[in-house]
C-alpha positions as CSV (number, residue, x, y, z in Angstrom):
1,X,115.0,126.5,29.0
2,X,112.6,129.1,29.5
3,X,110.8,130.9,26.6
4,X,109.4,134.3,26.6
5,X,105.9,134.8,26.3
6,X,104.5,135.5,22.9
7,X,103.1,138.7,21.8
8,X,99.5,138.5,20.1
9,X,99.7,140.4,16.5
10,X,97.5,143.7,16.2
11,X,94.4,142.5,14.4
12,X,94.2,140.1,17.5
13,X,90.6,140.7,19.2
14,X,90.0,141.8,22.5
15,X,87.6,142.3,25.4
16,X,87.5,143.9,28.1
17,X,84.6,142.8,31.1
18,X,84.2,145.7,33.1
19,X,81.6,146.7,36.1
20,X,79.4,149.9,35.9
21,X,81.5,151.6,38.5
22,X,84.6,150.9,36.2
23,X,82.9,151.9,33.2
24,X,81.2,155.0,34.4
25,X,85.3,156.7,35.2
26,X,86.4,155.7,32.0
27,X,83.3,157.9,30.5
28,X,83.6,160.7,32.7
29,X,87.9,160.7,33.2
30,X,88.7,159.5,29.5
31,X,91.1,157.6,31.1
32,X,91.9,153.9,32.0
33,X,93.8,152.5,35.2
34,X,97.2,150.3,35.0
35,X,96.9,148.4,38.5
36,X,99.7,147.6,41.0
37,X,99.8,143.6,40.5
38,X,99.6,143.6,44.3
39,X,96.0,144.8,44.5
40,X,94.5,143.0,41.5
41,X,91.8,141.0,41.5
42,X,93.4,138.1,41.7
43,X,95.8,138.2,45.3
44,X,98.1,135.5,44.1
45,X,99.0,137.3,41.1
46,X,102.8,136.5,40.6
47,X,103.3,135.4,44.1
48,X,101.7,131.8,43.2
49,X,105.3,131.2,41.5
50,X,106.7,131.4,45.4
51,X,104.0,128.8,46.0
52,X,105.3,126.3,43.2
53,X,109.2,126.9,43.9
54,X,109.3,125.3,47.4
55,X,109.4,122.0,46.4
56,X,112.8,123.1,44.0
57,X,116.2,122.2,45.5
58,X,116.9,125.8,44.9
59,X,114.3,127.6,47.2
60,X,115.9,126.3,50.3
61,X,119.1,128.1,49.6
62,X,117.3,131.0,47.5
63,X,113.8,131.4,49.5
64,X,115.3,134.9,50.6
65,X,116.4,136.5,47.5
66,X,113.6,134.8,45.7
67,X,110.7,135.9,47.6
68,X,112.1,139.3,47.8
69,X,112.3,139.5,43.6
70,X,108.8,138.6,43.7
71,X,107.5,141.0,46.3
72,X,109.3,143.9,44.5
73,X,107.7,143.0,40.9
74,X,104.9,142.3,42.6
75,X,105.3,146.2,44.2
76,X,106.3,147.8,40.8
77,X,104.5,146.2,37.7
78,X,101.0,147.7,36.8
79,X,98.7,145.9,34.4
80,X,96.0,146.3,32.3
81,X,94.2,142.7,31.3
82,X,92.1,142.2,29.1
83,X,90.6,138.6,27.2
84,X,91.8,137.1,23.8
85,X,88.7,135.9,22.4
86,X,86.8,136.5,19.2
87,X,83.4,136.5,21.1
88,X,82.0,136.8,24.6
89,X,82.3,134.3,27.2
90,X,79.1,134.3,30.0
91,X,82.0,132.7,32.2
92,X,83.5,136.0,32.4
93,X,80.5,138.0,33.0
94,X,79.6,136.2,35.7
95,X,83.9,136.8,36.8
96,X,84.1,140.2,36.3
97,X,80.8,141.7,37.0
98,X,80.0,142.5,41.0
99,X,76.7,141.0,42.8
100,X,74.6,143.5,40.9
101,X,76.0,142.1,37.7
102,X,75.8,145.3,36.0
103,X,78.4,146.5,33.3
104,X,80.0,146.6,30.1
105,X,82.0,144.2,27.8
106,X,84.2,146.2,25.6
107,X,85.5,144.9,22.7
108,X,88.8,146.3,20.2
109,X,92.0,144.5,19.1
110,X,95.6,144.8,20.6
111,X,97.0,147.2,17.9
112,X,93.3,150.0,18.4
113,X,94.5,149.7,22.1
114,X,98.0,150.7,21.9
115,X,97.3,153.6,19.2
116,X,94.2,154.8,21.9
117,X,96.4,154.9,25.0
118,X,98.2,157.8,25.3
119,X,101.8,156.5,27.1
120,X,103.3,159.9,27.5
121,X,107.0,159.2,29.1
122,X,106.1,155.1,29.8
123,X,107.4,152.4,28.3
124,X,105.1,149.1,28.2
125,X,105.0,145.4,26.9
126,X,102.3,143.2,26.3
127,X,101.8,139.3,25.8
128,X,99.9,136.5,25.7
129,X,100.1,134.9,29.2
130,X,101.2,131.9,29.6
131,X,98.8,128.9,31.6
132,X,100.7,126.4,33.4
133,X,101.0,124.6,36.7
134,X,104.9,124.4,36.8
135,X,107.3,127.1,37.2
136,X,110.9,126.3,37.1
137,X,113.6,128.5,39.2
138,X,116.1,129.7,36.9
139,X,113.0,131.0,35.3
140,X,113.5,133.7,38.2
141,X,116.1,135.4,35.7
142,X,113.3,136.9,33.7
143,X,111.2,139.5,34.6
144,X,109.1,139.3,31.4
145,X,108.2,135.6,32.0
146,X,107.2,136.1,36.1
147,X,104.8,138.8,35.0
148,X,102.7,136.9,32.3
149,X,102.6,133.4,33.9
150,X,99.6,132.4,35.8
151,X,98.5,129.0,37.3
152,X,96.5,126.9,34.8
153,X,93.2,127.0,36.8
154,X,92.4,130.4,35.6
155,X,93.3,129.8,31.9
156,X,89.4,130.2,30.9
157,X,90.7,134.1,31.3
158,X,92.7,133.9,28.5
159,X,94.8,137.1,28.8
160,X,96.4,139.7,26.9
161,X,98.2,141.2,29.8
162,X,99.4,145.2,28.8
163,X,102.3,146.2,31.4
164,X,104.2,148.7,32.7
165,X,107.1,148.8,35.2
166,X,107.6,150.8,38.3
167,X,110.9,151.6,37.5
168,X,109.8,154.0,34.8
169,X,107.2,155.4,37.1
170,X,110.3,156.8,38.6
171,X,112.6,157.5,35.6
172,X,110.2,159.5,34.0
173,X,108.1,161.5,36.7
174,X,111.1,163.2,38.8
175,X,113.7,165.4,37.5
176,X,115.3,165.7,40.7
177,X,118.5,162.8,41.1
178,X,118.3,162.9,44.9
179,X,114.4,162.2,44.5
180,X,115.2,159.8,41.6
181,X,117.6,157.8,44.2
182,X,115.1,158.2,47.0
183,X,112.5,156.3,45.3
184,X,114.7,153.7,43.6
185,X,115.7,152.8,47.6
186,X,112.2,152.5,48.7
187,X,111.3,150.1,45.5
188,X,114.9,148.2,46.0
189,X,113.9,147.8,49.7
190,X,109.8,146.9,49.6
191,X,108.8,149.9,50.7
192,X,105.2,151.0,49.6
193,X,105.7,154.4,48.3
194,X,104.7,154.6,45.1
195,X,101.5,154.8,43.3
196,X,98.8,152.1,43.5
197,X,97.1,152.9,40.1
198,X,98.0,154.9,37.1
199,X,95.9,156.6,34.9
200,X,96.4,157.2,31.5
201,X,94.6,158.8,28.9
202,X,92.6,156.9,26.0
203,X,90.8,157.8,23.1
204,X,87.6,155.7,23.8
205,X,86.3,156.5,20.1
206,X,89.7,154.5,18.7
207,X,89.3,151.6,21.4
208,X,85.6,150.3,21.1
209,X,84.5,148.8,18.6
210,X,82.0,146.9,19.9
211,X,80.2,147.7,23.6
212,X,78.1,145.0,24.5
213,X,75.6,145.7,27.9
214,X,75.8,143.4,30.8
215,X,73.1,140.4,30.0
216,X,71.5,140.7,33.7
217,X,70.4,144.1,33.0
218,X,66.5,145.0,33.2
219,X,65.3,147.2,30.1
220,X,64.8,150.5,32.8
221,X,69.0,149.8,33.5
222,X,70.1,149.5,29.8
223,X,68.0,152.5,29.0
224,X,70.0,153.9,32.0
225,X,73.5,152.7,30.4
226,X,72.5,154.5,26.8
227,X,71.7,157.3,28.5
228,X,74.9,157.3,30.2
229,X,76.7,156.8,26.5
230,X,74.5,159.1,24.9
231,X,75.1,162.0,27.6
232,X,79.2,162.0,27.7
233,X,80.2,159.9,24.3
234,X,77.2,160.0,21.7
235,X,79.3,158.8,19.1
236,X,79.6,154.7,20.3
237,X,76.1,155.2,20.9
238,X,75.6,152.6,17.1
239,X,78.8,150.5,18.5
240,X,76.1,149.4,21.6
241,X,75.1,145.2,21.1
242,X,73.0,143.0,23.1
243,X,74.6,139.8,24.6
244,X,74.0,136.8,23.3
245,X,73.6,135.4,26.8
246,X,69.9,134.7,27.5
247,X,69.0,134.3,31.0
């Protein structure tokens, strides 16, 4: 029997590893990006459970249906990940960061984020995702336990996964019920209409408490970095800290 994941209480700390690119539009938009599980990072997100059902004497009969579930969630969930520890890892600087290895570590708790985010008409979840090398096939029935599963090998991540669903995308942005019916074909049927990213708005001064510069940076880029704080959001410039990572 399958269990749903757990949610991680407010005061539970996370971080968020981010390259200057990303860090540089959340300063200047005020906003942070939800992504389409199909383009994350990671290009087996949720469609490694396909991998791990085809040894099931289910799949054979199933394969169809299954793999289309997959494909739609896959086509209609939008995350936000971030890492549940209570102090930096260098193995996710060295995952997150690009080959110039320039960027930010930002650092809040689950309940800051929630109050900074400003979900307008969207519902969301959140959870505690769940490492493990086995998926079982009636698990299939819950939505909530496809999206926060990952394989074991990337358990060093440790995520708090924040998510939100396509089918409010299309709930709440159309008014139309012709439009509303259009769209809810095109999701039902795979088709690739929809929004890759979605933006919200955060309060950036509620999120951070903490923003800790990327350990590779030379003195002239960290200068560049405060600068950059100190120019569009002077007031985390005394929340800035140096990594403990000495290399």
């Amino acid at each position: 029997m399958f269990q749903t994941p757990i949610r991680p209480s407010n005061e539970s700390i996370i971080w968020r590893y981010i390259g200057l690119d990303k860090f540089i539009d959340i300063l200047l938009t005020g906003t942070i990006k939800f992504t389409l599980a199909s383009i994350a990072t990671d290009k087996n997100e949720i469609n490694w459970i396909l991998k791990n059902l085809e040894e099931s004497k289910e799949f054979e009969t199933h394969a169809e249906s299954a793999s289309k579930h997959i494909k739609n969630l896959r086509n209609s969930t939008y995350i936000s990940c971030w890492t549940m520890k209570e102090n930096e890892s260098r193995s996710l600087w060295a995952t997150y960061l690009d080959s110039t290895k320039q960027g930010v570590a930002i650092k809040s708790n689950v309940g800051n984020f929630i109050k900074a985010v400003d979900w307008n008409k969207f519902s969301f979840s959140y959870a505690i995702v769940d490492y493990r090398n086995e998926f079982h096939f009636e698990e299939l029935q819950n939505n909530i336990v496809i999206i926060n599963t990952k394989n074991k090998a990337y358990e060093e991540e440790a995520e708090v996964r924040f998510f939100i669903t396509g089918l409010d995308e299309i709930i709440t942005q159309f008014d139309k019920p012709e439009i509303k019916h259009r769209i809810l074909m095109d999701y039902l049927n795979g088709t690739e209409s929809h929004k890759k990213i979605i933006s919200l708005k955060i309060d950036l001064d509620l999120l951070i408490s903490e923003l800790m510069i990327s350990p590779y940076s030379s003195d002239w880029q960290k200068k560049n970095i405060i600068q950059l704080i100190k120019d569009y959001k002077p007031e985390l410039l005394d929340r800035i800290s140096n990594s403990s990572v000495n290399e």
